[in-house]
N, C-alpha and C positions, 0 to 999 in steps of 0.2 A: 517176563522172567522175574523183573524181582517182585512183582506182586503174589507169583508164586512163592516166592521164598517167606516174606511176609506172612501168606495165609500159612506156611510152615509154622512158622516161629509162634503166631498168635495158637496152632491146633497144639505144638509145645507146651507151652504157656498150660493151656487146661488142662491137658495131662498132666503135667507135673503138679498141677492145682489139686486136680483130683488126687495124685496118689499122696499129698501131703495131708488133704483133708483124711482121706483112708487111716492114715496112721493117725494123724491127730485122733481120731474116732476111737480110736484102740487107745490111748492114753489118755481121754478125758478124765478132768478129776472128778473125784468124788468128793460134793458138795455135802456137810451136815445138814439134814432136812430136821424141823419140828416134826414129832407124830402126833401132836395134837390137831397141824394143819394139814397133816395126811388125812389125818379122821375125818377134819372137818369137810376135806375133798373130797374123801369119796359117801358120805351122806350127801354132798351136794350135787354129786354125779348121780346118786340115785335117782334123788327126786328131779333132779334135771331132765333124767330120761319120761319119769311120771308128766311132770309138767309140758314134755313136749309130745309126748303120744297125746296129751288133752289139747295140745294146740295142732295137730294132725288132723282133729275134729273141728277145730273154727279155723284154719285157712280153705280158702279157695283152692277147689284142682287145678285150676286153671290161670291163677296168677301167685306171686311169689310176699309174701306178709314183709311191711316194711315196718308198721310203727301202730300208735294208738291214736287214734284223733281224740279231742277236746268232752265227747258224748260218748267215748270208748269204743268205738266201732273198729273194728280191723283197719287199717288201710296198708291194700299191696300195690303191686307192679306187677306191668308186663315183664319177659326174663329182659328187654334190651336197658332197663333200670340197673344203676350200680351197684344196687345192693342185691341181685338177685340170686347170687352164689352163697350167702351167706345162710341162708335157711336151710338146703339142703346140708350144707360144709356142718355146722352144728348137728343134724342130723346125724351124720357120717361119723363125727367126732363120738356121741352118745352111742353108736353102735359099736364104736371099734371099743369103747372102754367095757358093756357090758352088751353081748349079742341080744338084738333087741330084732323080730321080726316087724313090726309093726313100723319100726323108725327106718330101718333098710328099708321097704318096700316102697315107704314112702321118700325115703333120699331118689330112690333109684327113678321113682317118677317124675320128680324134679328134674333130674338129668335132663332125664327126657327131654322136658320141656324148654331146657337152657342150652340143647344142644347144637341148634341154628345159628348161637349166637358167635360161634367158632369163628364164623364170616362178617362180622361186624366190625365194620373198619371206622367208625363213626363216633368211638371212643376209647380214649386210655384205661379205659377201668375193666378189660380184659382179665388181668391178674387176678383183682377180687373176683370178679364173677365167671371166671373158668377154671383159675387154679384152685381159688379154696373150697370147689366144687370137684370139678374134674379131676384135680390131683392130686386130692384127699383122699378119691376113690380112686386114682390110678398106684399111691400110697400102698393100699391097703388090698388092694385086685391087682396086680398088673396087668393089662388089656392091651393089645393093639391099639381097639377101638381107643382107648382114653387117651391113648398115647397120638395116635393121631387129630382126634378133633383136640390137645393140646397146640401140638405144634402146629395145625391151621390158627389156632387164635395166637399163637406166638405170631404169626407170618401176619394177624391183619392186625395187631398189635406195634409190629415193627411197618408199617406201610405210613404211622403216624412219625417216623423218624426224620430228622432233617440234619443231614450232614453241615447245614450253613448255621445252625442253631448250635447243633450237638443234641439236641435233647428228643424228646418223644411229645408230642401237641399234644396238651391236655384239654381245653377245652377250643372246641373253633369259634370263630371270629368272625362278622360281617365284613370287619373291615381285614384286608387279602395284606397288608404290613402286621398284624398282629403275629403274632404266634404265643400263646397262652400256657405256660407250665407251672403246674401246682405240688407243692409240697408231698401232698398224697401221691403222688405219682413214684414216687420211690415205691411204693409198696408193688406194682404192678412189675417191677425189674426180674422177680422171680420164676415168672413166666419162661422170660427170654432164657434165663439160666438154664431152666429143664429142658426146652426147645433145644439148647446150644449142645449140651450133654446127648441126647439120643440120636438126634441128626447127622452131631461133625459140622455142621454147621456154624462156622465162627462167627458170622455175620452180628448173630444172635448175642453173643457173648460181648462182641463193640459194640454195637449199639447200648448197651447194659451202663457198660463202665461209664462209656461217652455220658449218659443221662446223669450217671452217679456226681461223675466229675463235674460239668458243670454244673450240678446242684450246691455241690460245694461252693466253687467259685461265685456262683452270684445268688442263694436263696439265703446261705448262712451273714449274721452279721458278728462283730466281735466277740459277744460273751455265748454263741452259738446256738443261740434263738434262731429261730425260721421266719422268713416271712411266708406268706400265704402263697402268695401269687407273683410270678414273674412275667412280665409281658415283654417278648424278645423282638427286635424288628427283622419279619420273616426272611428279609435283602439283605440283610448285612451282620444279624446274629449277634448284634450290640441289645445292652439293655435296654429298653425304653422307661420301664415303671417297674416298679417295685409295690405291692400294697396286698389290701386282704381282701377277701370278701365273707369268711364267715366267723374272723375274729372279731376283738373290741376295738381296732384300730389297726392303720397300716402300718405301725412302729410295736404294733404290741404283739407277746406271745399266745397267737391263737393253743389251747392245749393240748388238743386231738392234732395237730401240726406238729407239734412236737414230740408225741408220740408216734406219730407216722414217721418223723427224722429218726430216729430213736431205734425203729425196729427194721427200717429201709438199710441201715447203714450196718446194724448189726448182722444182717440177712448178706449185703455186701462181702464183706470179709469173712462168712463162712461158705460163700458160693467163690471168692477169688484166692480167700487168705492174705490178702494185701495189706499189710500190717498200718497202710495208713487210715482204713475205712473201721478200724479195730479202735483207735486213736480219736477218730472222728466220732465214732458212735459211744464213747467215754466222754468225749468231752458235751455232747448233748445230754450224757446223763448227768455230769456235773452242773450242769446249769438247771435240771428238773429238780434234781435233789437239795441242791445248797441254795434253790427260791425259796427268798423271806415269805412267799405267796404261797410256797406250798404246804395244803394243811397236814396235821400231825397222823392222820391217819394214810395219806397219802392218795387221796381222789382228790384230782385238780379241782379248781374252779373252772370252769369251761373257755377262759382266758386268766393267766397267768397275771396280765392287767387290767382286769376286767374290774368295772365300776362296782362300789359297793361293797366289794369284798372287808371284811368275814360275811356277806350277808349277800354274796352271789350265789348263781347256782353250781352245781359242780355237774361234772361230763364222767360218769362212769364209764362210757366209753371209753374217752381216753386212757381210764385206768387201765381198761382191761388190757388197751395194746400195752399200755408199758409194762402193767405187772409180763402177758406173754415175754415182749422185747427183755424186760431184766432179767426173768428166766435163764432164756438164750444166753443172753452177754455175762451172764457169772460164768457161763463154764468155761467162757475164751479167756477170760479177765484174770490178771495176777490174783495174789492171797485177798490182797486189804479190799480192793474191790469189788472182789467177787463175793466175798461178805456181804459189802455195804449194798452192793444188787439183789442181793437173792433177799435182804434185811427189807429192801421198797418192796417185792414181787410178794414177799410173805405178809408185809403190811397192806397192801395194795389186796390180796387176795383174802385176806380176812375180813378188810372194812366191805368189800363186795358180796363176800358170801355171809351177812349180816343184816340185822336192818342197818338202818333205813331203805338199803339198795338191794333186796332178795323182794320181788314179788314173793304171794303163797300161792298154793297150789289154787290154780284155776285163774287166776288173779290176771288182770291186763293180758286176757286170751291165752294165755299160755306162754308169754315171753319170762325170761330169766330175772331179767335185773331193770330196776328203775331207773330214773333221774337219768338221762342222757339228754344233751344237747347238741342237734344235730346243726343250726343255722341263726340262732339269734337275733343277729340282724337283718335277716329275712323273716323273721318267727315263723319258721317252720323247724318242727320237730323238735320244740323246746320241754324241757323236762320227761320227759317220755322214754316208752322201751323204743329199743333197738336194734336189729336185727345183726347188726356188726356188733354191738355190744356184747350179746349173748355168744357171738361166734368168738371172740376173742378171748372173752370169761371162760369159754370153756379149753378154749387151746390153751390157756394159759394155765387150769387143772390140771390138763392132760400132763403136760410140761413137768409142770411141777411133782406131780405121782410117777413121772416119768424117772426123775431123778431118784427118788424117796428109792426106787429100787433098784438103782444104778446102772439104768437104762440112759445112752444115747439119746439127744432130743432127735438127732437126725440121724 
């Protein structure tokens, strides 16, 4: 009995979540956009659609394009790779801004091919590679079908849960005391959210916060930096380690980390409304914006501490989530800061759609934007395009032309 009353109060809880969101929705402000950077967006969604029908011509049918190797050769993945939601989702994105058959036809083949992966219980990165796929196109189609292979990859998404943890395993372990959760992993919570919404299914929606909150509690440090990785003991759900694996150090701010805190916690509080994860995802943007490290144009160095610096490389990836992430977070944000948001996303989107970071047409196979670092201390996927990069870059247009017409991002 009272666990029924419980599952009551938590299916409460969304409801009233939802009908707050609904209004809020109806009362979003309207933000002052530049029209020079409208302009600039949609020349760069043009050609964005050109450059990627020529890159529809260099991928494989049969695997998913991650990056450029060192001799410029394509290199993809099979779809159970992280990044393999991402080719299509940009697709998807360039279709919905300007109907393009060539780029549908080919999203829709992709689908296809990532559609198996609903059942992959094997990793957390479900979110990336079925929502910014599947529910880009569930977005823009409503389908049964998308709606269903969603909530099967919510269901092998949440099978990674551990109540003794609180969190969702990011990566697995040899050794059976680990339990491994990484900073990027906020980004996959949005799954759970859509799952929780069409089901009634609350399960979906604890799971969520649970991940959220404890990320709080143990991945942030005072000035609200992330660390990378947190290694939890899988028996007892105490910390064991704390460190990085593809920043410049375990005390240092990886940037693409902080961009994934940045857009995980803003996505938070527009899927709960919980005024503390609004707070939260402020104050990670106080710490991106008011870094002595961050340069004047606003594309990170690829660690915030990273050696070298003015003379490291920078991660337009990162950019791209934050400029998306600040997008979002000006419409929630009071006056003063939702200026100083939307002032990084406009700066953020300008230096990207610019050199040094605008491939040309045909240029590195048909990807968007250069200089991304995906692993440094691995050297893999160092200065190179990106396939989340380009997916981000263009959410982050969409976004922003979104507003320019006082359009809703959601």
């Amino acid at each position: 009995m009272y666990s029924f009353y419980i599952h009551r109060k938590i299916l409460l809880t969304m409801v009233l979540g939802s009908l707050c969101f609904w209004v809020f929705a109806q009362k979003t402000k309207t933000l002052p956009v530049k029209k020079e950077l409208v302009s600039l967006i949609n020349n760069r969604l043009e050609k964005a659609a050109a450059q990627y029908r020529y890159f529809t011509t260099q991928a494989s049918d049969t695997l998913f394009p991650k990056t450029i190797s060192k001799d410029g050769t394509l290199e993809s993945s099979k779809s159970w790779w992280w990044c393999s939601g991402f080719y299509p989702g940009t697709l998807l994105y360039l279709n919905e801004n300007k109907s393009d058959d060539t780029l549908y036809k080919k999203a829709m083949h992709y689908l296809g091919l990532l559609e198996k992966e609903q059942y992959n219980k094997g990793t957390h990165d479900l979110g990336f590679m079925m929502y910014c796929s599947f529910g880009n196109a569930q977005r823009l189609w409503p389908d049964k079908k998308y709606q269903d292979i969603l909530v099967q990859s919510a269901k092998s998404l949440a099978s990674r849960y551990s109540p003794v943890t609180g969190c969702i395993r990011s990566w697995n372990s040899k050794n059976s005391s680990d339990f491994l959760v990484i900073i990027d992993n906020m980004m996959n919570l949005e799954l759970l959210f859509y799952a929780a919404k069409v089901t009634d299914d609350s399960s979906f929606y604890r799971i969520a916060v649970s991940h959220a909150d404890k990320t709080i509690e143990n991945h942030f440090r005072p000035d609200y930096s992330s660390f990378h990785v947190v290694n939890y003991n899988s028996q007892t759900g105490a910390v064991k380690l704390r460190r990085t694996q593809q920043g410049a150090a375990d005390a240092s701010a990886w940037a693409r980390g902080q961009a994934w805190g940045l857009y995980g916690y803003t996505l938070m509080y527009r899927e709960t409304r919980q005024r503390k994860y609004l707070d939260f995802a402020n104050r990670i943007a106080e710490f991106i914006l008011n870094h002595p490290h961050l340069p004047k144009d606003k594309v990170p160095y690829w660690d915030f501490d990273a050696p070298g610096i003015p003379d490291a490389l920078r991660d337009a990836s990162a950019a791209a989530v934050m400029a998306s992430a600040f997008t979002e977070l000006a419409t929630y944000a009071d006056e003063n800061n939702a200026r100083k948001y939307l002032d990084a996303s406009e700066d953020m989107l300008t230096a990207l759609s610019n050199p040094p970071y605008q491939n040309a047409y045909k240029e590195n196979r048909g990807f968007l934007l250069k200089h991304s670092v995906g692993s440094l201390p691995q050297n893999s996927e160092v200065d190179v395009p990106l396939t989340y990069a380009d997916y981000y870059y263009v959410e982050a247009m969409m976004r922003y032309k979104k507003l320019a017409f006082g359009k809703t991002i959601f």
